[in-house]
N, C-alpha and C positions, 0 to 999 in steps of 0.2 A: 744576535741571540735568536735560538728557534722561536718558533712559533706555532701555537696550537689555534686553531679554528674553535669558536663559541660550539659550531656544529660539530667537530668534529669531538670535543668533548661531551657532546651531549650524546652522541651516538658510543665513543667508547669507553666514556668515561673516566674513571681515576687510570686504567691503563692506560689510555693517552697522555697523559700526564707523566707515570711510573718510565714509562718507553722516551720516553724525551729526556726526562733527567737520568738515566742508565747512562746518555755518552753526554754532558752538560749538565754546570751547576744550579742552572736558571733557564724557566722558560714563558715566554709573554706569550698570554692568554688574548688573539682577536679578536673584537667582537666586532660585526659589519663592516670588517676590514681596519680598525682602529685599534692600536695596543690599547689596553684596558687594565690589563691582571699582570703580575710577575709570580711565579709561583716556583719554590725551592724545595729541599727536602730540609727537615729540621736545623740535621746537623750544620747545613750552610746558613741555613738563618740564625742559629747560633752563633758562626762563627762571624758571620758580617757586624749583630749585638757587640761583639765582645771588641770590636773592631772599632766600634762604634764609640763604646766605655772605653777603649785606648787611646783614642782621639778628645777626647773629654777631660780624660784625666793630663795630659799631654797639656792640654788647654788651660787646665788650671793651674798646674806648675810652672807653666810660663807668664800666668798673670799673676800667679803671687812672684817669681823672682822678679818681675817689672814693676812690682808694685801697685797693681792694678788690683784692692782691693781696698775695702771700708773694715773697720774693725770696731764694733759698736755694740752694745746691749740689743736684747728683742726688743724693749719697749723703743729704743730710738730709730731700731731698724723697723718696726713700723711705721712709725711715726714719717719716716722718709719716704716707707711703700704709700701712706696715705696720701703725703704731700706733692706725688709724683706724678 
């Protein structure tokens, strides 16, 4: 993954940034030589979210056909978060 310099952002600013992600989705922000930052353009950070909720719901469907769930009132599913 590129890499922008803390300085070199401070000197060109958001175009150094705009100039990185023109040829890549992603690019790590250094600061004193250590990755720090990832910085994208929306529509990639959108689509990683949604990537994200696909993986989630993915997750839930396969714990409900396993069976891997409680099925219970609020007051008892408190009551368990209280007891826990």
């Amino acid at each position: 993954m590129p890499h922008i310099s803390a300085n070199d952002l401070k000197v060109k600013g958001v175009s150094a940034i705009e100039a990185m992600l023109a040829t890549q989705p992603e690019a790590v922000i250094s600061v004193r030589g250590k990755e720090r930052f990832v910085v994208m353009s929306m529509d990639h950070y959108h689509y990683l979210r949604e990537c994200e909720l696909e993986a989630a719901l993915a997750q839930t469907r396969a714990d409900l056909a396993g069976g891997r769930f409680v099925k219970e009132s609020a007051e008892d599913h408190l009551a368990r978060l209280k007891g826990a």
